[in-house]
Every structure is written in C-alpha cells, then in structure tokens.
DSSP file (Angstrom, degrees, kcal/mol; ACC not computed):
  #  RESIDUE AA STRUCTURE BP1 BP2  ACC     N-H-->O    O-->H-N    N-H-->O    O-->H-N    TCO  KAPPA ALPHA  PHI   PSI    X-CA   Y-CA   Z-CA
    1    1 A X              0   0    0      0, 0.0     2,-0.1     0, 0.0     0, 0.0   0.000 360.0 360.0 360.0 139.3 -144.4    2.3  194.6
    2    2 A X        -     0   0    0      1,-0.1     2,-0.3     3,-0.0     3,-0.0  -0.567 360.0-111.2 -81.2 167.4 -145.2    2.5  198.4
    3    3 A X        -     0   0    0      1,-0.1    -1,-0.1    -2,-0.1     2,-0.0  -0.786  45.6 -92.4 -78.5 124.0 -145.9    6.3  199.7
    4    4 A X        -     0   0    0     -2,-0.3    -1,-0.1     1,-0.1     0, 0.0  -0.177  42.4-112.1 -39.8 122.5 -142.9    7.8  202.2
    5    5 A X        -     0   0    0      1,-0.1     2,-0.1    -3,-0.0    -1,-0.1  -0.122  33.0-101.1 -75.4 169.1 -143.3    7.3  205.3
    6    6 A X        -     0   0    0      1,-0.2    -1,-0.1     2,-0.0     3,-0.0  -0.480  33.8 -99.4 -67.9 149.5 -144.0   10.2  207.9
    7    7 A X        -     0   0    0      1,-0.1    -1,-0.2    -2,-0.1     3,-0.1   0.112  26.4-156.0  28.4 129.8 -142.0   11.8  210.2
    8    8 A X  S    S+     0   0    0      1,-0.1     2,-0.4     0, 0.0    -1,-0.1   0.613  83.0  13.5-104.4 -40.2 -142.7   10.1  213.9
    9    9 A X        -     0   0    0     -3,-0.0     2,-0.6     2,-0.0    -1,-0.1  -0.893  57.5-161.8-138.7 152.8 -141.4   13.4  215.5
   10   10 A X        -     0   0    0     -2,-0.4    -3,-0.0    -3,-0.1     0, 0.0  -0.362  24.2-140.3-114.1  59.1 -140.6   16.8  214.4
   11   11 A X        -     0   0    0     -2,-0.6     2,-1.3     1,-0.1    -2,-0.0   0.073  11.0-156.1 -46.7 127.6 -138.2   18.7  217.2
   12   12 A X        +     0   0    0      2,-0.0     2,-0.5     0, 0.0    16,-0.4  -0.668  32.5 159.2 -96.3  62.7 -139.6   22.4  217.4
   13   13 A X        -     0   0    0     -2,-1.3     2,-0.4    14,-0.1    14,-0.2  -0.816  25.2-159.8-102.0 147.3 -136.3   24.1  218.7
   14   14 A X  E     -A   26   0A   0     12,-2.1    12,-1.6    -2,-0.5     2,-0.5  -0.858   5.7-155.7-126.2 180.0 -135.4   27.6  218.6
   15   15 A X  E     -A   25   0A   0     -2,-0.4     2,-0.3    10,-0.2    10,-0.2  -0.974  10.1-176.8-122.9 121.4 -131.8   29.4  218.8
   16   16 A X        -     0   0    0      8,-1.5     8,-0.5    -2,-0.5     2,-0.2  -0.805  19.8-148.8-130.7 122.2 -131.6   33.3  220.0
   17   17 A X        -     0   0    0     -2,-0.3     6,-0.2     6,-0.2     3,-0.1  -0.449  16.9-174.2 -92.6 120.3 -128.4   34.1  219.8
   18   18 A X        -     0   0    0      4,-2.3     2,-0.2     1,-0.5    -1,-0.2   0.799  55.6 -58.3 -80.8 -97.5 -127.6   37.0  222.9
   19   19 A X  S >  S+     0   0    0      4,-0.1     3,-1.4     0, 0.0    -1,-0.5  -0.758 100.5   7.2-123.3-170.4 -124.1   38.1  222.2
   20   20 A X  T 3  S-     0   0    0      1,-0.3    -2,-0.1    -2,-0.2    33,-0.0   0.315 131.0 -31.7  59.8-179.5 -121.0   36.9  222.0
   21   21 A X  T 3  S+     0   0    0     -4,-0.1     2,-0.5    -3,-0.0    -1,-0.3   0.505 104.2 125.3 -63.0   6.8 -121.0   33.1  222.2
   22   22 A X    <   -     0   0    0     -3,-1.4    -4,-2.3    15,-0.1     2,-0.3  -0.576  37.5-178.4 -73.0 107.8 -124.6   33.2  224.8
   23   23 A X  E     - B   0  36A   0     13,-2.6    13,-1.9    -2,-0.5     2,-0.4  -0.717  21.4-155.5 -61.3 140.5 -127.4   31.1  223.2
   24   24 A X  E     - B   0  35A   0     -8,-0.5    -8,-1.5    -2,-0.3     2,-1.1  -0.988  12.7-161.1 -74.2 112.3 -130.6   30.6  224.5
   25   25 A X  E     -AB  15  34A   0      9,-5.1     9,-0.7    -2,-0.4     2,-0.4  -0.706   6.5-151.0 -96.0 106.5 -132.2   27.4  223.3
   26   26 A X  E     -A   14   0A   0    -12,-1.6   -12,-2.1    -2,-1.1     2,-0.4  -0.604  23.9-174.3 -59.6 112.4 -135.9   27.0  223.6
   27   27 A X    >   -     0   0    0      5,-0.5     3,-1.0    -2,-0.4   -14,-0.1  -0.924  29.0-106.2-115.5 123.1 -136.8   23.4  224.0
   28   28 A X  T 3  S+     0   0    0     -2,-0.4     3,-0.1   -16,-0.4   -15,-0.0  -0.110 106.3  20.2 -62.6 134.3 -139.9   21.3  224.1
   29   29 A X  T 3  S+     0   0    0      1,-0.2     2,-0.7     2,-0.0    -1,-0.2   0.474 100.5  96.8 102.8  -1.8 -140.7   20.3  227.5
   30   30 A X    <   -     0   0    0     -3,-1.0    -1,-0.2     1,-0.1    -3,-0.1  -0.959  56.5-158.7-134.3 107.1 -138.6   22.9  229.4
   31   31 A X  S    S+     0   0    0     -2,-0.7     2,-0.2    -3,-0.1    -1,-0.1   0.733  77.3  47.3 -83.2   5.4 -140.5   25.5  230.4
   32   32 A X  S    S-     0   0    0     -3,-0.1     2,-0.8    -5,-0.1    -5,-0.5  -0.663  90.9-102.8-107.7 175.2 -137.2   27.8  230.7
   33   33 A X        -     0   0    0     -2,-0.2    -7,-0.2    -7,-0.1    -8,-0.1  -0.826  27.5-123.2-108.4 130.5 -134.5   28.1  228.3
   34   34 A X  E     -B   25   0A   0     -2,-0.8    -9,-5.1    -9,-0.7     2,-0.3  -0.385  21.1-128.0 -69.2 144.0 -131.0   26.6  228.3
   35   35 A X  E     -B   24   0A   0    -11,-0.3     2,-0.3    -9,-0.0   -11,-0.2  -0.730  19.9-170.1 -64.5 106.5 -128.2   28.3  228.1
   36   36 A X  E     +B   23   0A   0    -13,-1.9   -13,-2.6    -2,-0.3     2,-0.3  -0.927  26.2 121.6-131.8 143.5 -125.7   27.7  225.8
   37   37 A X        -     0   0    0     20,-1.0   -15,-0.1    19,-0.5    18,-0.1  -0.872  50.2 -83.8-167.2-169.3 -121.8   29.5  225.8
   38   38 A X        +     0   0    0     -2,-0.3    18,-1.6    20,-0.1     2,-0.2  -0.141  38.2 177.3 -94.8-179.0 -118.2   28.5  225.9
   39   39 A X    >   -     0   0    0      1,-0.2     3,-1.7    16,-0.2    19,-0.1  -0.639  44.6 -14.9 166.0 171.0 -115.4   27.6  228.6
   40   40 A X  T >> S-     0   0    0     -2,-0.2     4,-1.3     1,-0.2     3,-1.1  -0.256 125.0  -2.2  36.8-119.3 -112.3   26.6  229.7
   41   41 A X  H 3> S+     0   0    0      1,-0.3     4,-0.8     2,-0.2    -1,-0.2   0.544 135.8  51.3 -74.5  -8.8 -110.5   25.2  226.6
   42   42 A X  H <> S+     0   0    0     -3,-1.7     4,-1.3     2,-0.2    -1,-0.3   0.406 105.3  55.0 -94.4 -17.3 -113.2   25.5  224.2
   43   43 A X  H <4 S+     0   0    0     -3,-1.1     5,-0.5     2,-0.2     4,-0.3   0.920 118.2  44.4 -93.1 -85.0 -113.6   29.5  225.3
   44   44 A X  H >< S+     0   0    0     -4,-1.3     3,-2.1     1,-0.3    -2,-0.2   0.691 100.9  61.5 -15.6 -62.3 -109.5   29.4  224.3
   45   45 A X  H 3< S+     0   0    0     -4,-0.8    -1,-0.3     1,-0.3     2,-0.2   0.989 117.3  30.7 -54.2 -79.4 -109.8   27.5  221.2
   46   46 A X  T 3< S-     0   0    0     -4,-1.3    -1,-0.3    -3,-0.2    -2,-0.2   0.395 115.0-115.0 -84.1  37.4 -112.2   30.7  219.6
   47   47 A X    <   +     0   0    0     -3,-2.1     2,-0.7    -4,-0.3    -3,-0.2   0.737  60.2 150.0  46.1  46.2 -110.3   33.4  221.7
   48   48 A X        -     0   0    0     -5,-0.5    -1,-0.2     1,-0.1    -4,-0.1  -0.922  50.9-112.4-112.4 125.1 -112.8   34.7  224.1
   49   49 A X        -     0   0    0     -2,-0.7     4,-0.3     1,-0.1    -1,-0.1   0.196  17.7-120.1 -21.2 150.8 -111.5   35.8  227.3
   50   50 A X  S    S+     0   0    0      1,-0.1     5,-0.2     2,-0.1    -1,-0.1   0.618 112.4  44.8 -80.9 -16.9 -112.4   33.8  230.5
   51   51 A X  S    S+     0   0    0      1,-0.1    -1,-0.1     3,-0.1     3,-0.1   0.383  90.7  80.9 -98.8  24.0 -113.9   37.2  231.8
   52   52 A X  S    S+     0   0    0      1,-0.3     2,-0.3    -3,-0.0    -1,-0.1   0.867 105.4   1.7 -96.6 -35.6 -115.5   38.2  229.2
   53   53 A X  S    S-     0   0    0     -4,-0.3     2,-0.7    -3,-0.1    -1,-0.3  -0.926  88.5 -90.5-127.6 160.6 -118.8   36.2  229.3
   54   54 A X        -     0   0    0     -2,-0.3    -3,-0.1     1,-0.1    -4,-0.0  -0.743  50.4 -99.3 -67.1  94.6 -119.9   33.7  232.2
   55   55 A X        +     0   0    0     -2,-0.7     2,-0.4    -5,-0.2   -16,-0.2   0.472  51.4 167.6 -14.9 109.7 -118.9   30.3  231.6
   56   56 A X        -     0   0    0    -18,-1.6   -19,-0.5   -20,-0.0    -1,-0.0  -0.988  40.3 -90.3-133.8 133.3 -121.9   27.7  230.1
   57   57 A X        -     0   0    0     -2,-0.4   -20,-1.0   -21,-0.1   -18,-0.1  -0.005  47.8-112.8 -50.4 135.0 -121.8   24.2  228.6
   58   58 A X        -     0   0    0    -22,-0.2   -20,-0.1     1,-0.1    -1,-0.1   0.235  19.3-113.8 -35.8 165.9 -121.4   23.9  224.8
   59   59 A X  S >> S+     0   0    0      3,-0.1     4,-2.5     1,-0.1     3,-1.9   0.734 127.0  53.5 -70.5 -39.3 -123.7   22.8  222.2
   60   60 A X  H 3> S+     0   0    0      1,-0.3     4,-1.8     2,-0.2    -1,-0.1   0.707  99.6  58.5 -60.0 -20.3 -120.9   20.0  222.1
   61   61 A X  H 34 S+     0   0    0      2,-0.2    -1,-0.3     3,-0.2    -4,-0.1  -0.110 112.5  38.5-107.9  16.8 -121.3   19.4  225.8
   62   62 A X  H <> S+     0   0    0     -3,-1.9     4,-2.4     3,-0.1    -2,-0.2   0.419 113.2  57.4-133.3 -33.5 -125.2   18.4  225.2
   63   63 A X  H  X S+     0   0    0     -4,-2.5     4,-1.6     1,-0.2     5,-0.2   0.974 115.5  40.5 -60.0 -46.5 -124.3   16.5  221.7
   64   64 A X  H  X S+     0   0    0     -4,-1.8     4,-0.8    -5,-0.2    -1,-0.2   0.818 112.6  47.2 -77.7 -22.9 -122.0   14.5  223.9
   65   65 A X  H >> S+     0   0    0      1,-0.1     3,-2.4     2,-0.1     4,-1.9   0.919 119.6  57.1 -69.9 -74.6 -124.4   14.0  227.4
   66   66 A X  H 3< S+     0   0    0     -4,-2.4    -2,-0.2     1,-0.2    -3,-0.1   0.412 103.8  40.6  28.2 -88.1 -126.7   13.1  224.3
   67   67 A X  H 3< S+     0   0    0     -4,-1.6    -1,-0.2     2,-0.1    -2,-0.1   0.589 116.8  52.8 -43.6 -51.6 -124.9   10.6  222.8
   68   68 A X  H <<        0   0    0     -3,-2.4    -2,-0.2    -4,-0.8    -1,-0.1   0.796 360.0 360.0 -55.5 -49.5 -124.0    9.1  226.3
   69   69 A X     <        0   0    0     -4,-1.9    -1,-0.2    -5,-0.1    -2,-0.1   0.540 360.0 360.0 -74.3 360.0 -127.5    8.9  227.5
C-alpha cells in the first residue's frame, strides 16, 4: 500500500459572526476583512428588514463569483 498523499494547501479562514446576519471573514492574503450579510431577496427569503442591517454580498454571492472565476 502507497502512503496518502498530503494536502497541497490548507485554507486558514476564520468566521466572527457580529450580529444579525454581519460576518467578518478573515482571509489569507487580505489584509482587511470581508464582509459578509444579506440583501435584497435573499435579506426577504430569512425575514430581515431592509433597514435593519446594511446591505453586503452573501457567502452565496462569493461561492458563485467563485465558481465563475
């Protein structure tokens, strides 16, 4: 039996969750952190107001630039 191979990379992210649907993601390579929330139909879909926090791209809205790229 061969030995498993390594890992080539090991993403080091972290999540701190502010309130409400506000993320901060820490990301390698970025020295600031993105900003993660709801809007428009997706702020509807889990019933948070449109004033109630400031409108920010999704996790879904990075899976899909992501995806794209």
């Amino acid at each position: 039996m061969s030995e498993p191979e390594k890992p080539v990379y090991v993403s080091r992210v972290r999540i701190e969750r502010q309130r409400g649907p506000v993320r901060l993601a820490r990301l390698p390579a970025e020295e600031e952190p993105v900003v993660f929330g709801v809007h428009g139909e997706v702020a509807e879909h889990y019933r948070v107001p449109p004033d109630a926090f400031p409108p920010h791209a999704t996790t879904l809205d990075y899976v899909v630039a992501a995806a794209a790229g």
